[in-house]
Legacy VTK file of the C-alpha trace (Angstrom):
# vtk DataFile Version 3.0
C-alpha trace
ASCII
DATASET POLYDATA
POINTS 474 float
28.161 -32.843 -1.280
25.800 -31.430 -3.603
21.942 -31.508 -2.366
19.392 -30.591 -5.067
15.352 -29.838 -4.188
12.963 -31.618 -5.099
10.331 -30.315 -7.935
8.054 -29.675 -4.851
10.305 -28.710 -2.258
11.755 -26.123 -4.661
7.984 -24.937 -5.454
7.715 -24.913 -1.302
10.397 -22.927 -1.358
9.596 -20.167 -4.120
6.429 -19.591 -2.208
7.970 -19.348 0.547
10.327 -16.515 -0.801
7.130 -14.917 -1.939
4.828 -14.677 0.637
7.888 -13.471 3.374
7.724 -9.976 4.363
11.231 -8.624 3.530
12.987 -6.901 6.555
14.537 -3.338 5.682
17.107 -1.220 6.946
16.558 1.432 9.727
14.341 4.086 8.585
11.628 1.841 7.222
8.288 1.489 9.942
8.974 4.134 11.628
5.233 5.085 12.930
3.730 7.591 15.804
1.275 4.532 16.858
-1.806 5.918 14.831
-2.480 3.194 11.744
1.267 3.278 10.554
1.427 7.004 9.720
4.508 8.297 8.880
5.455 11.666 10.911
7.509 13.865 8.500
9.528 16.394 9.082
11.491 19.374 7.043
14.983 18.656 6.828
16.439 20.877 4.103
15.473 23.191 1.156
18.245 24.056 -1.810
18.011 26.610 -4.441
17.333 30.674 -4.283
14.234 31.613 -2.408
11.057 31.649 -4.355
10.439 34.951 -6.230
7.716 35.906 -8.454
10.600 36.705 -11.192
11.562 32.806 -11.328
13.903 32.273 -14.422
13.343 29.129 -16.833
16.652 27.685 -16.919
16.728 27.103 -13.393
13.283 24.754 -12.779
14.021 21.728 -11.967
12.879 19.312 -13.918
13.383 15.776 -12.819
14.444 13.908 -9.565
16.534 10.751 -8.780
17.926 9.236 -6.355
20.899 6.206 -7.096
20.288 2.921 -6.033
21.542 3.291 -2.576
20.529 6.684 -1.252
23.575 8.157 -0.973
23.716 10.513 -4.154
20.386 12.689 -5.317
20.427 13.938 -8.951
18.044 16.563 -10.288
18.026 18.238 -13.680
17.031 21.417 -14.732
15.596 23.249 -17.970
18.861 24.549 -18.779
20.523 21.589 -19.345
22.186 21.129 -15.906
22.790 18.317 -13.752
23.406 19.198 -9.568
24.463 15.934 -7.560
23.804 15.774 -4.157
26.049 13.634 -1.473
24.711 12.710 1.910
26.221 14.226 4.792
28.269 12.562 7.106
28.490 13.604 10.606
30.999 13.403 12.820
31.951 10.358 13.355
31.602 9.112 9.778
27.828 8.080 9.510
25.225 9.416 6.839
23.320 12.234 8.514
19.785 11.291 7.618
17.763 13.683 5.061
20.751 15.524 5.033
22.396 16.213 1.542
25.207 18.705 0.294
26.411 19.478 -3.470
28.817 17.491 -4.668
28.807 17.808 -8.201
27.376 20.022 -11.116
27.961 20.302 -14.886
26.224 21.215 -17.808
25.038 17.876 -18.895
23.108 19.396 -22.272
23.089 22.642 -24.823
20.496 24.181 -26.828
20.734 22.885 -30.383
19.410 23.255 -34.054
17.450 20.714 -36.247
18.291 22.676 -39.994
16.772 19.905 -41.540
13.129 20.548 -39.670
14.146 24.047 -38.612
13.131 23.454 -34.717
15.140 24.090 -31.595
15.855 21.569 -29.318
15.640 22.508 -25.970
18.693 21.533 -23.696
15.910 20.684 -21.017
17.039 17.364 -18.539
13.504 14.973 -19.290
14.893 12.278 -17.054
17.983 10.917 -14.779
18.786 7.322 -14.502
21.410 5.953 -12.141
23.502 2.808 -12.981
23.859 0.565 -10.044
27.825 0.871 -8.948
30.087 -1.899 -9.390
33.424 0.343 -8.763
34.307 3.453 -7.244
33.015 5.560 -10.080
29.010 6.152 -10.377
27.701 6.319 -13.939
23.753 7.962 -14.844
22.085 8.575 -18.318
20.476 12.076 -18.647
18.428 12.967 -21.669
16.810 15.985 -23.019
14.329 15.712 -25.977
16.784 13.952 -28.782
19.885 13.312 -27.413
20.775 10.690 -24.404
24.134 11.250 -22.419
26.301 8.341 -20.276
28.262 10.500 -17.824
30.985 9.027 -14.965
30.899 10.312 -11.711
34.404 10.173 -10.365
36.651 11.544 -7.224
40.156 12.454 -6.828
41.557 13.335 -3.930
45.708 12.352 -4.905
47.812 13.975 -7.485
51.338 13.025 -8.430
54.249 14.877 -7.499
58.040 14.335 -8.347
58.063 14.199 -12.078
61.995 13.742 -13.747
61.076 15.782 -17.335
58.424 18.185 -15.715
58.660 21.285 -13.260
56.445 22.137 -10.374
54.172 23.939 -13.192
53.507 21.012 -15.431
56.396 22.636 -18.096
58.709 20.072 -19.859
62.899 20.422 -18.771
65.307 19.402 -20.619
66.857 16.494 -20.383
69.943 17.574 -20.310
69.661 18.981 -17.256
67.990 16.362 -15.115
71.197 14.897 -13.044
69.559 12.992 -10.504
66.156 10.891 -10.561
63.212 11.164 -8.509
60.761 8.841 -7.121
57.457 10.170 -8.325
54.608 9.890 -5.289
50.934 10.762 -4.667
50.203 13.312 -2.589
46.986 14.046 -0.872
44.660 17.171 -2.360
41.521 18.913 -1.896
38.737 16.468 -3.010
38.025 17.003 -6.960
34.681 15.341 -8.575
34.716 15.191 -12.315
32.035 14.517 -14.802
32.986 13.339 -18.029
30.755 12.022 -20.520
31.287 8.226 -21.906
29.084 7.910 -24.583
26.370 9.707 -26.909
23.438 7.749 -28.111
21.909 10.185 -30.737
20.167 10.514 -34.048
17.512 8.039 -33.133
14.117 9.624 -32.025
12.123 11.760 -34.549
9.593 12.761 -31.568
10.620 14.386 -27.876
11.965 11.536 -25.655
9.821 11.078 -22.499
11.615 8.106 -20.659
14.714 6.078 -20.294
14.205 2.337 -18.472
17.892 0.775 -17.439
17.349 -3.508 -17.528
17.628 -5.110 -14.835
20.611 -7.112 -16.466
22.368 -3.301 -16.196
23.483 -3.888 -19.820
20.367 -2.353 -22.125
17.963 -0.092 -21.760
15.125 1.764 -22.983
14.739 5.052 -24.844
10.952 6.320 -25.504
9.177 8.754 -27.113
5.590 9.600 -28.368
5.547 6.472 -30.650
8.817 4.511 -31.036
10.532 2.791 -28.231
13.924 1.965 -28.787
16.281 -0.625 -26.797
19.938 0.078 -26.495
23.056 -1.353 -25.250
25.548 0.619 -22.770
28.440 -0.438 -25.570
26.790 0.860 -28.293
26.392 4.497 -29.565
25.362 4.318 -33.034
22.744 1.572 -33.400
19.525 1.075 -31.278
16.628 -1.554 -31.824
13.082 -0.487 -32.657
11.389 -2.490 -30.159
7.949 -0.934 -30.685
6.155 0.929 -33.627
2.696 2.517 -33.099
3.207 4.993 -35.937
0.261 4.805 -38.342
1.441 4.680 -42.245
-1.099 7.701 -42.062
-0.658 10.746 -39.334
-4.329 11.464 -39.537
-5.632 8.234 -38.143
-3.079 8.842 -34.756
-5.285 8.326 -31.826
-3.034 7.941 -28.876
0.742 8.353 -28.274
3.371 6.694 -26.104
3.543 8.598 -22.725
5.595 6.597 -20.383
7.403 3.305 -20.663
9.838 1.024 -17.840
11.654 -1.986 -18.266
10.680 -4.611 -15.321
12.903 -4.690 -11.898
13.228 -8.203 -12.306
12.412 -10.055 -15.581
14.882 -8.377 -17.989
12.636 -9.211 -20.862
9.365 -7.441 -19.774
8.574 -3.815 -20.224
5.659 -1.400 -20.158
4.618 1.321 -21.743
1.443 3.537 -20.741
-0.505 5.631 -23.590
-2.542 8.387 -23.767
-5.563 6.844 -23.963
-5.058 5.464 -20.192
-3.826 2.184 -21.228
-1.107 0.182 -20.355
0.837 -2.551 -22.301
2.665 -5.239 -20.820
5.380 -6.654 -23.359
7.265 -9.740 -23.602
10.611 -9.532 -25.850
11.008 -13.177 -25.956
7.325 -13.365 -28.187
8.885 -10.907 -31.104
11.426 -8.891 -31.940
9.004 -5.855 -32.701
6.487 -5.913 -29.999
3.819 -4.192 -31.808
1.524 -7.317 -30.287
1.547 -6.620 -26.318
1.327 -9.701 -24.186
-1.303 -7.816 -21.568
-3.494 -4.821 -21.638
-4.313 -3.111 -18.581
-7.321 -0.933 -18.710
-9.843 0.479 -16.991
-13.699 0.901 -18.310
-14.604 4.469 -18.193
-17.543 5.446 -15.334
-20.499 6.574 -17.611
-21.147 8.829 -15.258
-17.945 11.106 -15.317
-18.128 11.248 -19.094
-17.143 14.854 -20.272
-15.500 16.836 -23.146
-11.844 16.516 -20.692
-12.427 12.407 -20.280
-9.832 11.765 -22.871
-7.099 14.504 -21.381
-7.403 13.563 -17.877
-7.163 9.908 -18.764
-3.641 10.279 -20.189
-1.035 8.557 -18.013
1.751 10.529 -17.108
3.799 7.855 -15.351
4.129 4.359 -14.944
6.578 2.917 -11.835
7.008 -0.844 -11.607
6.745 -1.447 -7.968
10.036 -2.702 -6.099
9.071 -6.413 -5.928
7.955 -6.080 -9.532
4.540 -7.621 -8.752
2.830 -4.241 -8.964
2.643 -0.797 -10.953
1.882 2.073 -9.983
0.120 4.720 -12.623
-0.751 8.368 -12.616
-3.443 10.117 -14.087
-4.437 13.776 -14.270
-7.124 13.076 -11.003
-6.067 10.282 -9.482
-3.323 7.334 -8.766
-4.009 3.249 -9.508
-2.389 0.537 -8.084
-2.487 -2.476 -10.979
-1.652 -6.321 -10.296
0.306 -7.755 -13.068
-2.051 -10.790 -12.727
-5.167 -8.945 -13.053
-5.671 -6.654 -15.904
-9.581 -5.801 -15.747
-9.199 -3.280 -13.381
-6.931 -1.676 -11.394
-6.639 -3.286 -7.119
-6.482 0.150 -5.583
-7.323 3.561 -6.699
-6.534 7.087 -4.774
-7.678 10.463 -5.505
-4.998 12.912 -5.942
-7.432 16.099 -6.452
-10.840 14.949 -7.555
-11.720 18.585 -5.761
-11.046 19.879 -9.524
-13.260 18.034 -11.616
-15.250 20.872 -11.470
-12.632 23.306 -12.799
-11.490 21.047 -15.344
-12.435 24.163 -18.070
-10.757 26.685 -16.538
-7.742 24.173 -15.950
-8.141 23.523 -19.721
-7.746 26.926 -20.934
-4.702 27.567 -18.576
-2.951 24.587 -20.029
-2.788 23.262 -16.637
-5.021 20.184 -17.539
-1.804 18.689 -19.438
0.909 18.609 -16.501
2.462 15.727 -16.559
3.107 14.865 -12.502
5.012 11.926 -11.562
4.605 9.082 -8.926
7.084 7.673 -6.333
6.733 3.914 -4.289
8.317 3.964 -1.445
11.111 1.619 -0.996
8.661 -0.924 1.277
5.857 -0.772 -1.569
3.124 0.428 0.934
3.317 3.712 0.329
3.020 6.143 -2.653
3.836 9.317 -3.022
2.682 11.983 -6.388
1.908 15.776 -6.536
-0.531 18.310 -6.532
-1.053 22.027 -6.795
-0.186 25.057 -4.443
2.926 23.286 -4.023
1.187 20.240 -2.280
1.875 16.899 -2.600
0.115 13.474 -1.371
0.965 9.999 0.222
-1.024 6.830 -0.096
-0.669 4.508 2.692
-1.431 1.283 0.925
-2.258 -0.560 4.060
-4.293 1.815 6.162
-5.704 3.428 3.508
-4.678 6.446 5.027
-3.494 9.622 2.994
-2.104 12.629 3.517
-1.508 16.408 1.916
1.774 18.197 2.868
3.243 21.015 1.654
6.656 22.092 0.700
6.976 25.532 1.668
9.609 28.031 3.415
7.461 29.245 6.212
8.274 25.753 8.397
12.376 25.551 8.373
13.256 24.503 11.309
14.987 21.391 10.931
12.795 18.194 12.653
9.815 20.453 12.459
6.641 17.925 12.070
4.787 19.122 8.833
0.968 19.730 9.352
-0.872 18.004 6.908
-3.016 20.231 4.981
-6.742 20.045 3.901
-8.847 21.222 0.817
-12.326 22.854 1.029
-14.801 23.004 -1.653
-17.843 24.010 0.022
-18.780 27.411 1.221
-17.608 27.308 4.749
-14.307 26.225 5.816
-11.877 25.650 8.389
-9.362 27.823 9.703
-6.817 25.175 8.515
-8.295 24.697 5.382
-7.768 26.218 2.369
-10.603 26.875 -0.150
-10.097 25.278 -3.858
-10.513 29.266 -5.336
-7.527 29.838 -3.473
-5.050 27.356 -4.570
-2.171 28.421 -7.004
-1.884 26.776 -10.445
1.469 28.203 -10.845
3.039 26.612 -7.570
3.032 22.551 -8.904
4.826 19.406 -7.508
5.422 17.481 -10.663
8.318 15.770 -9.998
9.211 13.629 -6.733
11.353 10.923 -5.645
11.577 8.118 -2.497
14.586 7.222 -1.029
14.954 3.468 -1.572
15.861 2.319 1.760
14.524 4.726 4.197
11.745 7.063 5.044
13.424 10.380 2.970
11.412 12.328 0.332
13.026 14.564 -2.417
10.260 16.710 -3.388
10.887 19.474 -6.647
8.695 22.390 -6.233
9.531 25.021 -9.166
13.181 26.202 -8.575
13.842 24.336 -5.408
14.311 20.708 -3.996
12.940 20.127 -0.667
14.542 16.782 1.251
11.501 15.490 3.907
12.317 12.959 6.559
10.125 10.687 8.855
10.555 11.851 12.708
12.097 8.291 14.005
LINES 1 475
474 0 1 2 3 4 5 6 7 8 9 10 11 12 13 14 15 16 17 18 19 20 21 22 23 24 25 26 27 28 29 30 31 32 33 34 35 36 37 38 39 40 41 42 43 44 45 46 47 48 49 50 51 52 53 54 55 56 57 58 59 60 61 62 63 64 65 66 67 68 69 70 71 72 73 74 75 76 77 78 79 80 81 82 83 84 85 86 87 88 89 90 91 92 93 94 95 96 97 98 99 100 101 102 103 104 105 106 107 108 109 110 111 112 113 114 115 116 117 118 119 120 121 122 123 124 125 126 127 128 129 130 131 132 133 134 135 136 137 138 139 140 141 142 143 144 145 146 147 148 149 150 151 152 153 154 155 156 157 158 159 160 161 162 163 164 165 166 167 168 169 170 171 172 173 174 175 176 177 178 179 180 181 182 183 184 185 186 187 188 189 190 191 192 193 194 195 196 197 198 199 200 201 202 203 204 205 206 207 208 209 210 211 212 213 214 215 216 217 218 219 220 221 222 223 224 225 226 227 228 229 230 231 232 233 234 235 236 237 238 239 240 241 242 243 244 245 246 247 248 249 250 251 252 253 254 255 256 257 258 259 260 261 262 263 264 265 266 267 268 269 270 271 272 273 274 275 276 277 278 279 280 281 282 283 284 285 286 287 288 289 290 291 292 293 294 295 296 297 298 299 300 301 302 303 304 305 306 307 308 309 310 311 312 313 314 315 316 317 318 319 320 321 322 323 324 325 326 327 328 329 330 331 332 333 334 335 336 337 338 339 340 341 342 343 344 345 346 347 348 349 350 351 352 353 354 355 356 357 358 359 360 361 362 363 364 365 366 367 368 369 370 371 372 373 374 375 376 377 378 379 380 381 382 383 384 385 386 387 388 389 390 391 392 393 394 395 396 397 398 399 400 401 402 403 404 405 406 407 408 409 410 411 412 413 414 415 416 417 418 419 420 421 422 423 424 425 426 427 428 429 430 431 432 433 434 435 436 437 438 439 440 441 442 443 444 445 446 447 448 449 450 451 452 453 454 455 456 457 458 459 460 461 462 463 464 465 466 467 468 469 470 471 472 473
């Protein structure tokens, strides 16, 4: 017997489904007792120590975990893509923070553009992970023109008892085969292959900044300073210009395209932040080009902070949908806003990442510093947010508290479960001894990329040539 709702009940119902907390696996409110603060802890650090001589191919330059925890991809700025597995203890479950290679290959090569005569770096911009529907794992990579589908697969059998072939793979001759054999697999050292599955190219003039998989896991989104494009999985050689902000002339461009993300939910909406500090919220069922955005989130500038950098340091540099897709999270050069998709005036909450450098904003300027572009993380709960600083530091937002924190990822703490001491800025004359003055902080030492595990408390934090893994103490 079939029972349908009634138009209220079924209203009762999606309200319902709303307003419920969701419950999470272990890992997830783990607290000391003091306002919900997380305790973290170093769990592991991979890549070569950190030396002054630090060589360019081997930054890391973007972070990801897949959609259940279990694998952690970074990319580098010579084109190559490390996998990480979680460990498995003894008795076969995941060791928590605890990660081991499992896979790397050269995911990109430097190329030519004869036509414009530029190089195109073999840099990784970003990682996105399919979710898995078989054994195999799939993830896009991208550098600046050209966007890569790789499968992730094992093999841990091989066959054995061929009739035409030898032990070394050689063909016999038939002649000589007298009796048949039952061909079998036989167990072998575990092998993990990366093979590449498809090549969307040829369709960005400008640098690609971001790649947005749907949440129907059958299109996504390719985006760069002023075209986004929408593709599908199946097809390499044809994309759809989705949006346009090109001007017919080059000298009246006032802003370009600086992040975009399709929504976690509705596979028709998709933003895409500017660097002017706006954000567009765009509906593909309106248009087929969606030059006309459906919302405009933006923030009225404060008179008072009005400078020669206000423009520069008002650029976005990410954009995160939360996980419930009721929320976004954006980055700025100073500071972090949380926006409500039903309120565009203003953003609901707003955190200062390092507002201890609006007074250095010229030096910062003519270091080149001022344009980093650092990236923001939600953890997989939505109360907390996690971006980073300078000096290696990076900060959480604790969305309920109102609580934040500075940590550092740094080689001096390694013993495994060691608490990290959060860490404190001074910008007058006299300071703490476990402060640290804001003369003394190093530009060159930058968090710019992180990433939150989605189910539990675990932080993947990039700090130059080396990934740090964080865990909460519980």
């Amino acid at each position: 017997m079939v029972t349908f709702l009634r138009p209220m009940d079924l209203l009762h119902k999606r309200l319902t489904d709303t307003l419920m907390r969701p419950t999470y696996p272990l890992g997830y409110g783990n607290t000391n007792g003091n306002g919900g603060d997380i305790q973290w802890c170093f769990s592991q650090v991979k890549g070569a120590i950190e030396t002054e001589d630090v060589t360019e191919p081997d930054i890391i330059s973007c972070v990801e975990f897949n959609n259940d925890g279990d694998l952690l991809a970074t990319g580098d700025k010579g084109g190559r893509v490390v996998i990480f597995q979680r460990d498995k203890g003894k008795i076969g479950l995941p060791l928590r923070g605890e990660y081991n290679v499992y896979s790397t290959f050269q995911s990109h090569e430097p190329e030519f553009d004869y036509l414009k005569s530029l190089e195109i770096e073999e840099k990784i911009n970003k990682i996105l992970w399919m979710k898995r529907t078989n054994p195999a794992n799939f993830l896009l990579s991208t550098n600046d023109k050209t966007i890569k589908l790789w499968k992730v697969t094992e093999r841990d059998k091989r066959p054995e008892g061929y009739n035409l072939k030898d032990e070394s793979g050689l063909m016999r001759d038939p002649s000589t085969v007298t009796t048949l054999r039952v061909p079998m697999f036989k167990p072998m050292e575990l092998m993990v292959e990366a093979s590449p599955r498809r090549i969307f190219a040829n369709a960005h003039t400008y640098h690609i900044n971001s790649i947005s998989i749907n949440s129907d896991q059958e299109t996504y989104l390719s985006a760069d300073d002023l075209r986004i494009n929408l593709w599908h999985l199946e097809v390499t050689d044809q994309s759809f210009n989705i949006v346009d902000i090109k001007p017919a002339n080059m000298e009246e461009l006032t802003e370009v395209i600086t992040a975009a993300e399709f929504h976690p939910l509705d596979c028709n909406l998709f933003v895409y932040s500017s660097s002017k500090g706006t954000i567009r919220l765009c509906d593909m069922r309106q248009q087929a080009l969606c030059d006309k955005h459906a919302k405009l989130f933006e923030e009225p500038e404060d008179p008072t902070n009005r400078s020669f950098f206000s423009e520069i340091i008002s650029s976005i540099s990410d954009v995160k949908f939360s996980h419930n897709g009721r929320y976004m999270v954006t980055r700025d050069y100073l500071s972090v806003k949380v926006w409500d998709l039903h309120m565009d005036t203003k953003p609901i909450e707003t955190y200062q990442v390092h507002e201890y450098l609006r007074s250095k904003l010229c030096s910062l300027y003519e270091n080149d510093c001022i344009f980093d572009k650092f990236e923001c993380s939600w953890s997989g709960d939505d109360r907390h947010i996690m971006t980073g600083s300078y000096n290696n530091f990076y900060r959480m937002f604790d969305r309920e508290s109102k609580r934040d924190t500075t940590l550092e990822a740094s080689r001096e703490n390694m013993k495994p479960r060691t608490v990290l001491k959060p860490r404190k800025v001074c910008t007058g004359g006299k300071r703490k001894k476990e402060e640290i003055s804001v003369d003394c902080l190093d530009f060159n030492k930058k968090i710019l990329h992180t990433a939150w595990h989605p189910n539990e408390n675990i932080l993947a934090v990039a700090a130059t040539n080396n990934l740090y893994i964080f865990q909460s103490k519980d």
